[in-house]
BALO-245747 format. One record per atom (N, C-alpha, C): residue number from 1; residue in three letters; atom name; x, y, z. Coordinates in steps of 0.2 Angstrom, whole numbers, plus 5000, padded with zeros to 4 digits. Layout:
<rs>
> NUM ALA CA X Y Z
...
</rs>
This chain:
<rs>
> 1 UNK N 5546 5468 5409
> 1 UNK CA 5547 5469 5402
> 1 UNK C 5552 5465 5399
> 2 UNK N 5550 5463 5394
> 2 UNK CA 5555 5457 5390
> 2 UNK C 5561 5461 5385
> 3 UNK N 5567 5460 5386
> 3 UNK CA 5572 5463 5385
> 3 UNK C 5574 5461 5375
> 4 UNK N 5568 5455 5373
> 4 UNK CA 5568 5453 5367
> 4 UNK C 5564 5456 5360
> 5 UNK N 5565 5455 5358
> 5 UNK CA 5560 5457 5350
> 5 UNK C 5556 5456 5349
> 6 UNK N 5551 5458 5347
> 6 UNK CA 5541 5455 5347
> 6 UNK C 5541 5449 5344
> 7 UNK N 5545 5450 5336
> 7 UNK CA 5543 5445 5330
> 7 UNK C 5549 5437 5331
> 8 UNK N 5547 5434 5334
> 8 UNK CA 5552 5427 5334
> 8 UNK C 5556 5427 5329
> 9 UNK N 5560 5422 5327
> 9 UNK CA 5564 5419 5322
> 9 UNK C 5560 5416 5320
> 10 UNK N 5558 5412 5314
> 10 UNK CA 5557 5406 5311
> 10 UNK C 5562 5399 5309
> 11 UNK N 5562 5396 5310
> 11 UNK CA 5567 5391 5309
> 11 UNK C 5564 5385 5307
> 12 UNK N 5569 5381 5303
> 12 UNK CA 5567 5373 5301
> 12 UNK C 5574 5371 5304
> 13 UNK N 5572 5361 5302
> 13 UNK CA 5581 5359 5303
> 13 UNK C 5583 5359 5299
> 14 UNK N 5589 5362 5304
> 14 UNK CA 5596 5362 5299
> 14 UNK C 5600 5353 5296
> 15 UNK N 5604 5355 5290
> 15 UNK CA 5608 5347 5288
> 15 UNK C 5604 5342 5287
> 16 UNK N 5595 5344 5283
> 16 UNK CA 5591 5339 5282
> 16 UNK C 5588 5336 5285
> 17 UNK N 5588 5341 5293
> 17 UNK CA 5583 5335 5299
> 17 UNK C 5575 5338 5296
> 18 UNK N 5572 5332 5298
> 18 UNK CA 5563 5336 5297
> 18 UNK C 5560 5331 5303
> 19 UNK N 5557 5335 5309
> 19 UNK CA 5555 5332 5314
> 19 UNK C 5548 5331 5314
> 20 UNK N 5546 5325 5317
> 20 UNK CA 5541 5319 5316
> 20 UNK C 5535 5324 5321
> 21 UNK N 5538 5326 5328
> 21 UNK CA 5534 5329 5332
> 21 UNK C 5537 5335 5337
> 22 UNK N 5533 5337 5339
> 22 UNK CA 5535 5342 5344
> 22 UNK C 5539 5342 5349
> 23 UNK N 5540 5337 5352
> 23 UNK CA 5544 5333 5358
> 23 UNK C 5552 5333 5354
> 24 UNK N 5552 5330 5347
> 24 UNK CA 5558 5328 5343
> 24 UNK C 5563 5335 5343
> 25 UNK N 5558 5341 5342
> 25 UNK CA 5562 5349 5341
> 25 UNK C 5562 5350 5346
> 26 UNK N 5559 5351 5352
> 26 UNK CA 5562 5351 5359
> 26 UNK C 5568 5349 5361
> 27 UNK N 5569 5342 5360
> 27 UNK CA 5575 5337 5362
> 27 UNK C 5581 5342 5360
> 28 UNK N 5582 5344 5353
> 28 UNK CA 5586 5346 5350
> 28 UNK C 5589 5353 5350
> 29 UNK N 5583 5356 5352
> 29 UNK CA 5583 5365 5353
> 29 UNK C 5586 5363 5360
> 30 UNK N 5584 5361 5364
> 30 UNK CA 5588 5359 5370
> 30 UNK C 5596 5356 5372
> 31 UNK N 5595 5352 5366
> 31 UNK CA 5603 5349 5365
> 31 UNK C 5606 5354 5360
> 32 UNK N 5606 5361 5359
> 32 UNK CA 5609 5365 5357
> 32 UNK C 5611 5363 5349
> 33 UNK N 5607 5361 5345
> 33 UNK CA 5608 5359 5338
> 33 UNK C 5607 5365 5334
> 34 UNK N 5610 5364 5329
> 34 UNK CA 5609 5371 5323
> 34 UNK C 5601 5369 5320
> 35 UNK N 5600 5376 5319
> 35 UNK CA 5593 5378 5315
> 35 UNK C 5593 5381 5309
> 36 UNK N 5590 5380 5304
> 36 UNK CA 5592 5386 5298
> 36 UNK C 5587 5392 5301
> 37 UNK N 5588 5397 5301
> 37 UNK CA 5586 5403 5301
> 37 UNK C 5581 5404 5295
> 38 UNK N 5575 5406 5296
> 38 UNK CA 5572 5407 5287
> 38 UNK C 5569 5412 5287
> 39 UNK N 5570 5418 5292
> 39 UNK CA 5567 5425 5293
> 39 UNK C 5572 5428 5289
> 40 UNK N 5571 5434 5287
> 40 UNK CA 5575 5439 5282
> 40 UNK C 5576 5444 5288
> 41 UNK N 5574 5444 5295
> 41 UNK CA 5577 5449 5298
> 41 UNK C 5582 5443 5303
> 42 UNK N 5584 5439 5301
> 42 UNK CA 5587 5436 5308
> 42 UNK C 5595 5438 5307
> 43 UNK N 5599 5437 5311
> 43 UNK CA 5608 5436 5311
> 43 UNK C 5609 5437 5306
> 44 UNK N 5612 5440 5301
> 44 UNK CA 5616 5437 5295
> 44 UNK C 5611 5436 5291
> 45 UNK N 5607 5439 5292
> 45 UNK CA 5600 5438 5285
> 45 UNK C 5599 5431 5285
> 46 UNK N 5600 5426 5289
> 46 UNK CA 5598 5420 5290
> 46 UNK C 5604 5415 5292
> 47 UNK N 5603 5409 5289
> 47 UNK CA 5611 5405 5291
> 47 UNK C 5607 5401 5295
> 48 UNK N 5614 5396 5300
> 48 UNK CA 5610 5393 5305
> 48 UNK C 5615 5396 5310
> 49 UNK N 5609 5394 5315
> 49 UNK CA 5605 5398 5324
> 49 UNK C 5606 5393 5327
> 50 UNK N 5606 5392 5331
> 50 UNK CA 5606 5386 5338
> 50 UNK C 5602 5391 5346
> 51 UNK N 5601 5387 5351
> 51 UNK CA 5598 5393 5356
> 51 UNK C 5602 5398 5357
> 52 UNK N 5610 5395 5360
> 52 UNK CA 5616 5402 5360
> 52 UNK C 5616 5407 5357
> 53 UNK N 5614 5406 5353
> 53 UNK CA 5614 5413 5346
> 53 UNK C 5607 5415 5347
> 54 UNK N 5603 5413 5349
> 54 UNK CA 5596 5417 5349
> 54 UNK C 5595 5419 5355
> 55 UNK N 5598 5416 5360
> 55 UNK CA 5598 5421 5365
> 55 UNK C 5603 5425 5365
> 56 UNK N 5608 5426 5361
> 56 UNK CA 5615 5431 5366
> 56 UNK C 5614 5438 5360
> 57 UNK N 5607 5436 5354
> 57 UNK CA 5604 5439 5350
> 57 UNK C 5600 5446 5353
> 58 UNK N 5596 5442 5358
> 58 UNK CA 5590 5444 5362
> 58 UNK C 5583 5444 5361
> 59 UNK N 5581 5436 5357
> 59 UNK CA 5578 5436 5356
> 59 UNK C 5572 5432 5360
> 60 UNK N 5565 5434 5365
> 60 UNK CA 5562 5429 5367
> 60 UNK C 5558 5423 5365
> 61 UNK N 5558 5423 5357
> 61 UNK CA 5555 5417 5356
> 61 UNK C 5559 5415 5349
> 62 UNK N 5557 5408 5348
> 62 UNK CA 5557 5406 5341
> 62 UNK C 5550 5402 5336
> 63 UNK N 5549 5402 5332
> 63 UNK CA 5546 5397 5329
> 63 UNK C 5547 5392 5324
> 64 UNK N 5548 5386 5325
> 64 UNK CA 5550 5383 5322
> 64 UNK C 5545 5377 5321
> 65 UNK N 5546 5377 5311
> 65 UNK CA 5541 5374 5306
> 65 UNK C 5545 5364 5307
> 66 UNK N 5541 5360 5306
> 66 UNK CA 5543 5355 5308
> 66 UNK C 5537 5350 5305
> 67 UNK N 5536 5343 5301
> 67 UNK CA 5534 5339 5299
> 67 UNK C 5531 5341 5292
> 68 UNK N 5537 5343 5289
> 68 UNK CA 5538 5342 5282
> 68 UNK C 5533 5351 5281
> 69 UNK N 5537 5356 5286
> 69 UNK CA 5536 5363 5287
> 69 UNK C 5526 5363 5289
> 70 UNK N 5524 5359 5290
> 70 UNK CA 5516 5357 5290
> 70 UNK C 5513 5360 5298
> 71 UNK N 5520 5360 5302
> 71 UNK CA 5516 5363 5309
> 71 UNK C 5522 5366 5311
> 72 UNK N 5518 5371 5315
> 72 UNK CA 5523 5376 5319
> 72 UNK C 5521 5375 5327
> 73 UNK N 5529 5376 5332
> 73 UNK CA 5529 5376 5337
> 73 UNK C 5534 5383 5341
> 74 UNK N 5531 5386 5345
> 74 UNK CA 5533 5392 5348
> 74 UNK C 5537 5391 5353
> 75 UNK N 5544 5391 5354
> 75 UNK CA 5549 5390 5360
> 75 UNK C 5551 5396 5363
> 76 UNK N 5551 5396 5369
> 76 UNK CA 5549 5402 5371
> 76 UNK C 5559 5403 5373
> 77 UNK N 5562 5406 5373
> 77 UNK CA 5570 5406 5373
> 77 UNK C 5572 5409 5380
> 78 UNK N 5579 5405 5381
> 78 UNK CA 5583 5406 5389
> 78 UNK C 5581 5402 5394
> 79 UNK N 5575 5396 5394
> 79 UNK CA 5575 5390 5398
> 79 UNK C 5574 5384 5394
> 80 UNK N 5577 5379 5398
> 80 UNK CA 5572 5372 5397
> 80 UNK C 5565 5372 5394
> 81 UNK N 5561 5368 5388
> 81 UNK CA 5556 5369 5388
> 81 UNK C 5556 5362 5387
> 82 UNK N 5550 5358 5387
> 82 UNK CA 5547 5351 5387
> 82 UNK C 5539 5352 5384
> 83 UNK N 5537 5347 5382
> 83 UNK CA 5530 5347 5382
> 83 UNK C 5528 5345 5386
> 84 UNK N 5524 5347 5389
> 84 UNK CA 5518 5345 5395
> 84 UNK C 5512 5341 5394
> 85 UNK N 5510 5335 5398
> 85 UNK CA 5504 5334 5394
> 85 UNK C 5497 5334 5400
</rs>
């Protein structure tokens, strides 16, 4: 049993990133970059997240909107994740 929350965070990028593809939020989620938060239940009523903060939150996933908020990708939190092909 998952010690996390049901409902993910939401996020875009944070400081005017807006990522082209799926693989580009991966890099980044991975390299520990900030997120904005855009859920009204997150941290602080939002703000920006990075993984750290969303796991030491307890939270098992995130979603995050990306090519100009047009698609969404689900990062599953507390591992390495990559695209697979």
């Amino acid at each position: 049993m998952s010690s996390g929350y049901v409902f993910p965070y939401t996020l875009t990028g944070a400081y005017g990133r807006d990522y082209k593809t799926k693989q580009a939020v991966l890099d980044d989620w991975n390299g520990s970059k900030d997120f904005i938060a855009t859920d009204p239940l997150a941290r602080n009523g939002g703000g920006y997240v990075n993984k750290e903060d969303v796991i030491r939150d307890g939270w098992s996933s995130v979603m995050v909107r990306y090519n100009k908020n047009r698609n969404v990708t689900r990062i599953p939190v507390g591992r390495i994740v990559g695209v697979t092909r």
